[in-house]
C-alpha positions in Angstrom: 100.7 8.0 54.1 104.5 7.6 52.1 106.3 5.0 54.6 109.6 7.1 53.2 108.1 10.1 55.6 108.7 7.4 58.9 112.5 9.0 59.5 111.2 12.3 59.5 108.7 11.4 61.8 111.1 9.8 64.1 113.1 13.2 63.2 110.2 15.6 64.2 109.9 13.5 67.5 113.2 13.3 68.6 113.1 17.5 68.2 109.6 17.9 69.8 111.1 15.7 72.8 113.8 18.1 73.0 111.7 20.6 73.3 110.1 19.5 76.4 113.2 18.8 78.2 114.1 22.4 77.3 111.0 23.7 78.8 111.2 21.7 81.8 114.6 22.4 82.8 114.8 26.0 81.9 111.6 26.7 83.9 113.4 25.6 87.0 116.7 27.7 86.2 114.9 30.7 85.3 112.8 30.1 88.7 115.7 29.2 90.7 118.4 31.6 89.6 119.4 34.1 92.1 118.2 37.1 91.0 120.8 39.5 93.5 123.3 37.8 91.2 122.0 38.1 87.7 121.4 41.9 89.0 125.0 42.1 90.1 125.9 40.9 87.1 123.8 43.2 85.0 124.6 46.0 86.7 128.4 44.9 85.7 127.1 45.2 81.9 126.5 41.7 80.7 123.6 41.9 78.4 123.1 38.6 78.8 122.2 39.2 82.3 120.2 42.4 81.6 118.5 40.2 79.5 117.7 37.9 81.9 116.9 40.2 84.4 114.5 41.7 81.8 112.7 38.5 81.5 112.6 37.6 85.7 110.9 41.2 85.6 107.9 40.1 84.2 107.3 36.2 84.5 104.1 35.8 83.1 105.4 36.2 79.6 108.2 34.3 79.5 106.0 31.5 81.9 103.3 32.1 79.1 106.0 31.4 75.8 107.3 28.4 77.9 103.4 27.0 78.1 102.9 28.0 74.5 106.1 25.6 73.6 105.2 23.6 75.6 101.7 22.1 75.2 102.4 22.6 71.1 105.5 20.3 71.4 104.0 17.6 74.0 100.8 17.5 72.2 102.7 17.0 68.6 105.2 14.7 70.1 102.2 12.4 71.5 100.0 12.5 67.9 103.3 11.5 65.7 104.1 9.2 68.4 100.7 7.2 67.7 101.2 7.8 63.9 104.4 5.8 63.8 102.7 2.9 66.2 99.8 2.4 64.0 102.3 2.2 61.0 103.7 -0.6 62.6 100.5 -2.9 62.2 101.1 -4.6 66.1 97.8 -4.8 67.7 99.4 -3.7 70.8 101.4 -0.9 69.4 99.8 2.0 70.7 99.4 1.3 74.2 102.9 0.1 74.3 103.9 3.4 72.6 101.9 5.6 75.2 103.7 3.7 78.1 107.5 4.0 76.0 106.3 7.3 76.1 105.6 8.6 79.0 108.5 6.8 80.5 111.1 8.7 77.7 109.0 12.5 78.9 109.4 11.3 83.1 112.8 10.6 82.4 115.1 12.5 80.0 112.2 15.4 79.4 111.3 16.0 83.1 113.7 14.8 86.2 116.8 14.9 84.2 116.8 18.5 82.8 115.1 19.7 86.0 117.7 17.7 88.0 120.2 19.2 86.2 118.8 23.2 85.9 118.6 23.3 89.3 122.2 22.6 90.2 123.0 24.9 87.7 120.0 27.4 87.5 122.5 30.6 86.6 124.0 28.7 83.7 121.1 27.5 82.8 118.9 30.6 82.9 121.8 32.6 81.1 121.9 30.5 78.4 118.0 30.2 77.7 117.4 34.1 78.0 118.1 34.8 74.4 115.8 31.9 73.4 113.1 32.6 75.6 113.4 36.8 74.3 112.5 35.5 70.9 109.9 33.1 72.3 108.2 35.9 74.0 107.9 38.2 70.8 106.7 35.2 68.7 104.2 34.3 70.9 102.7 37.4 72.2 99.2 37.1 70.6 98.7 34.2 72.2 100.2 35.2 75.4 98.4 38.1 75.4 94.8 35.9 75.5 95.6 34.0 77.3 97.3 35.9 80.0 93.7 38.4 79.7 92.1 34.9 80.8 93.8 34.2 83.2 94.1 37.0 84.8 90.3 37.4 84.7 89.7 34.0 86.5 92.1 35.4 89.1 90.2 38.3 89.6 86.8 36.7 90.2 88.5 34.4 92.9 89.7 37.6 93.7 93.1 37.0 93.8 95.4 40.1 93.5 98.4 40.2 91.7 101.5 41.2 93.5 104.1 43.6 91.9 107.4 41.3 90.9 109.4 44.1 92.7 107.2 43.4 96.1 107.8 39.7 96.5 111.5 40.3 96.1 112.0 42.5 98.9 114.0 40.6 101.8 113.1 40.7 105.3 116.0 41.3 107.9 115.8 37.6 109.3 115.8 36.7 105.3 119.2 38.8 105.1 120.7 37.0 107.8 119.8 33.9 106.6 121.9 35.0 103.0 124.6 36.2 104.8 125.2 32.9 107.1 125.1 31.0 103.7 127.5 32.8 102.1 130.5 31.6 104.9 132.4 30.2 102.0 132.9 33.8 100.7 132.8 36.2 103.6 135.6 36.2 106.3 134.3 35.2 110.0 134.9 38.4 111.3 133.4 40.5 108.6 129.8 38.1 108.1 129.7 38.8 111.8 129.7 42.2 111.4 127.3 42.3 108.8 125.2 40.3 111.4 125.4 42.7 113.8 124.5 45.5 111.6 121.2 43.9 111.3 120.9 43.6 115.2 121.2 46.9 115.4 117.4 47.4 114.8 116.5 45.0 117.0 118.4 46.5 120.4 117.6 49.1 122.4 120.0 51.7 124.2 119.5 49.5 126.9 120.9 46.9 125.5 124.4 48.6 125.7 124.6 51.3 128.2 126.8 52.5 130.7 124.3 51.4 133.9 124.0 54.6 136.1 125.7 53.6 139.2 129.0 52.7 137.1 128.9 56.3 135.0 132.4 58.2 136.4 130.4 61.8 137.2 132.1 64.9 139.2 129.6 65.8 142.0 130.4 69.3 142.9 129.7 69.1 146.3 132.6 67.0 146.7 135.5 68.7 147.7 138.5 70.4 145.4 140.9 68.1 146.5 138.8 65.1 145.4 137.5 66.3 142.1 140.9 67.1 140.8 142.5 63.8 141.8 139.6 62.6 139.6 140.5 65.2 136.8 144.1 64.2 136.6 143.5 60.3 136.7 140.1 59.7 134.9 141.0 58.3 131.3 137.8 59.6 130.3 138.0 62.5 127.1 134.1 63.6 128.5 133.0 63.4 132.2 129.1 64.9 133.6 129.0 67.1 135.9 125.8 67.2 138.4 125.1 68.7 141.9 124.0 66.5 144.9 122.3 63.6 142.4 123.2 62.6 139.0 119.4 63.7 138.1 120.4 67.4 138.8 122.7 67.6 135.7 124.2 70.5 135.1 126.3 69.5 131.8 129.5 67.9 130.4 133.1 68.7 131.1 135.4 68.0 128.2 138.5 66.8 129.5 140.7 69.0 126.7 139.4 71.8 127.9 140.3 71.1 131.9 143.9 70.0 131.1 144.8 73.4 129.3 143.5 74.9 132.6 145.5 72.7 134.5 148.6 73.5 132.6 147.6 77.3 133.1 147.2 77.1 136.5 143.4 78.6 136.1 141.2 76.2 137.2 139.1 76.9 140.1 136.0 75.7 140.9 133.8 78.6 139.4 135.5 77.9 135.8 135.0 73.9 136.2 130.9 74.8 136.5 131.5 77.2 133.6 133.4 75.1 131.4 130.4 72.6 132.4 127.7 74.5 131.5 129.0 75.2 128.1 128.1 72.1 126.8 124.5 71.0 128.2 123.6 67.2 128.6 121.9 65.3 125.2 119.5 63.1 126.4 117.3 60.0 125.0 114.7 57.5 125.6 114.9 54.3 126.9 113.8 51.7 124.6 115.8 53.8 121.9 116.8 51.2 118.8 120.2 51.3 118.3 119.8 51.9 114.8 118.0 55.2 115.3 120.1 56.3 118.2 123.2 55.7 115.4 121.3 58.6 113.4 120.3 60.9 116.2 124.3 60.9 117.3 125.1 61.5 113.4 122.5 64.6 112.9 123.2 65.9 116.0 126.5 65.7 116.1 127.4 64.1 119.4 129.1 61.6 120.9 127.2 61.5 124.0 124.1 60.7 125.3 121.8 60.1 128.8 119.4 57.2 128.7 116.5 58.5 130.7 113.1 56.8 131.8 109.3 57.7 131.3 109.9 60.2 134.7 113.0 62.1 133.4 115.6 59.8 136.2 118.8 59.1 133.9 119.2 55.1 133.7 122.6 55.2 132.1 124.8 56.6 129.4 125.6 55.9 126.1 128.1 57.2 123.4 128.7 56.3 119.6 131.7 54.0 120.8 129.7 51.6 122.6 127.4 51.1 118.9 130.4 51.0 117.2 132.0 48.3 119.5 128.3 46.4 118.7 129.5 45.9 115.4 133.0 45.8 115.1 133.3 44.4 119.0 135.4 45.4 121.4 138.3 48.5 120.9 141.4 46.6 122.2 145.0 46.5 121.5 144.6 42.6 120.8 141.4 41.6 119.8 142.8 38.4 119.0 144.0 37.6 122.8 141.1 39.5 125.3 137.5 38.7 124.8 135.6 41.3 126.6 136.6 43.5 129.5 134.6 42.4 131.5 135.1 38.6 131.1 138.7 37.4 132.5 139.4 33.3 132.0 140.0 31.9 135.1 140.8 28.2 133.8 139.6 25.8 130.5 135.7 26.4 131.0 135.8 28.8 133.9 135.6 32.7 133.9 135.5 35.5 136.2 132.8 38.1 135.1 131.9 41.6 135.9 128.2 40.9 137.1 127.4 44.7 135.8 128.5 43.1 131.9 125.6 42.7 129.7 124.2 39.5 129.5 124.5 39.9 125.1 128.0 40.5 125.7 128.6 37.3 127.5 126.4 35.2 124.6 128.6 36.8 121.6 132.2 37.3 123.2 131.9 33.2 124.7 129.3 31.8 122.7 126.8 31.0 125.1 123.1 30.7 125.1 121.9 33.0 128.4 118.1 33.7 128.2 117.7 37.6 127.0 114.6 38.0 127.1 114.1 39.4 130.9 117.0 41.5 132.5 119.9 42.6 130.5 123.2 42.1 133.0 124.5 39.1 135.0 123.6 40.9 138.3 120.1 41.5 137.1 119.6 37.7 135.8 120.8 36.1 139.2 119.0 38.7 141.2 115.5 37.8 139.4 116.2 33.7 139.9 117.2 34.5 143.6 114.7 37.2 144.1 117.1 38.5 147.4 120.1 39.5 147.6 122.5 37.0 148.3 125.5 36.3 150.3 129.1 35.8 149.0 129.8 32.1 148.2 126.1 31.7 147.2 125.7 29.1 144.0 123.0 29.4 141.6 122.4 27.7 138.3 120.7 29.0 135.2 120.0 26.6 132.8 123.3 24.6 132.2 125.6 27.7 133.8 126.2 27.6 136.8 127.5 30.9 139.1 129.4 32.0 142.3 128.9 35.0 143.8 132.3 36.5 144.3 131.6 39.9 145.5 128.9 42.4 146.6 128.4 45.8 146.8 125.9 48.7 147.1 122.9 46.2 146.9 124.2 44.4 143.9 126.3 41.4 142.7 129.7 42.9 141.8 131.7 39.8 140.3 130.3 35.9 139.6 132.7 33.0 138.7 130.8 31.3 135.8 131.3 27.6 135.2 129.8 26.8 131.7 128.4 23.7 130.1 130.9 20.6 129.8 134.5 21.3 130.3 133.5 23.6 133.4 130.9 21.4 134.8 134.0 19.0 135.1 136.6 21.2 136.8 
């Protein structure tokens, strides 16, 4: 061979070299870029990103071009590598050129452009989808053989190929994990009430309800004088109306309705069962997800709605507020000064709680980490560790919270005094 041809050797090697870094490190990017972004992005009109997106569509071409590339260049790089060793007439040229070798590919053709493509895969990626468009069209004879061979040895392992589209689908605990990382870009309140969105599936009408022996109900057996002292102080817009036991429904009273009576003068107790039966009662299962019961207030177009058990008996009532209040929490004047209305801070560390609150409540509005998996209110959890029920004064401890029993009534714990982990334990 001409010994003048030994620069463009070293020429030819320097480029093939290149040419493997580029592969390496724009394999990662293009397999570590966020796709929701480059979509984003694409959908914004940058044909770069369309591009891209183009390409992430179908990876076994672009995976194929970047194989073509690069087994030509590593396999060139390698023979000109032992051309320009034997030139050299050491006896020990070529092995020390294989080792120089391999160390120079390791180094600056492997970690360091992977390193660096996957800190900035998006860059990265964006940059390489023009190259790697015209890599794909140059190479598709080849791709196309050997893409048919491989995916014949897949199918006789019988491997089946999954649709791109498929394997980017996110689950709902996948979701939550993107929107907890992205804290940097969301406000508190508003990742929190993208997080409860996604609870929504997972809780049940249960969950949230009014229980039945707390749902403010005009029995009509009581007597006028009673049921209009209700009428004028209840701050309710929407109260049931029933006959002997909440069971024997008879339908809604809308409060609008009764004051224009009471201004009138008209109301008697023959037009408070007729204004009642105009609207009759909207009832739903138990076990009802939130999320579907959100729909079913929507399409039917109520507010308003009975949570009844397998034998017809009304557990408790639920409207559209109390979903709405699941993900924006709780309607008050200052949401920035009173956590829950049922939670009241006694001291640092120390609360006074409605026992009838909801166990959920008391985990989101304080933090805490109350087991959820049994009953759903403070009166139910304390009842199942004490399995009686207990006098006032009486301490119990559930996990690291520990709670007094204030108050009692009707067969249930009315109000607790929670002392909870650390600065409570102390006080």
């Amino acid at each position: 061979m001409n010994p003048t041809a030994t620069p463009a050797l070293l020429l030819a090697l320097l480029l093939l070299l290149l040419v493997v870094a580029f592969s390496a490190g724009t394999e990662v990017a293009m397999l570590s870029v966020n796709r929701y972004r480059i979509r984003h992005r694409a959908q914004a009109g940058s044909g770069t990103a369309q591009t891209l997106e183009g390409l992430l569509e179908r990876p076994d071409e672009w995976l194929g071009a970047n194989l073509v590339i690069l087994a030509a260049a590593s396999t060139f790089a390698s023979a000109i590598a032992t051309i320009l060793a034997q030139r050299t007439g050491k006896p020990f040229a070529v092995p020390l050129t294989v080792v120089l070798l391999t160390i120079v590919v390791i180094v600056f053709c492997e970690l360091s452009p992977k390193i660096y493509a996957a800190a900035n895969p998006e860059g990265v990626a964006l940059h390489a989808a023009p190259i790697y468009r015209v890599l794909v069209l140059v190479t598709r004879p080849a791709l196309w053989l050997t893409n048919a061979l491989a995916n014949g040895f897949l199918s006789l392992v019988r491997f089946g190929r999954t649709p791109v589209a498929a394997t980017q689908t996110l689950s709902a605990e996948e979701l939550r994990t993107v929107v907890s990382e992205a804290a940097p870009l969301i406000p508190a309140r508003h990742r929190q009430m993208l997080l409860s969105i996604l609870d929504l599936g997972r809780m049940t009408v249960n969950d949230v309800m009014v229980p039945r022996q707390e749902i403010v109900s005009i029995d009509l057996n009581e007597s006028w004088e009673d049921i209009l002292d209700l009428l004028r102080q209840t701050p309710h817009t929407r109260l049931p109306v029933y006959e002997g036991e909440l069971d024997n429904l008879i339908g809604v009273l809308y409060m609008k309705r009764v004051a224009n009576e009471l201004v009138r003068g008209t109301l008697t107790r023959e037009r408070l069962l007729e204004l009642a039966r105009a609207r009759e009662p909207y009832f739903v299962p138990a076990g009802t997800s939130l999320s579907v019961q959100l729909g079913f207030f929507q399409r039917n177009r109520r507010r308003f709605a009975f949570v009844v058990d397998e034998y017809g008996g009304i557990e408790g009532l639920i409207t559209i507020e109390d979903i709405l209040e699941e993900i924006v929490g709780e309607f008050t004047t200052d949401p920035a000064t009173v956590t829950h209305k049922d939670i009241h801070p006694e001291r640092p560390g120390v609360f006074i709680v409605n026992a009838s609150a909801t166990i959920r409540a008391l985990n989101r509005a304080l933090g805490w980490q109350l087991p959820t998996g049994g009953p759903k209110t403070v009166n139910g959890l304390l009842l199942e560790h004490l399995e009686t029920i207990p006098d006032k004064g009486t301490m119990v401890r559930v996990g690291n919270y520990e709670f007094e029993v204030l108050q009692l009534g009707d067969n249930a714990i009315r109000t607790v005094r929670v002392r909870a982990p650390g600065l409570g334990q102390a006080a």
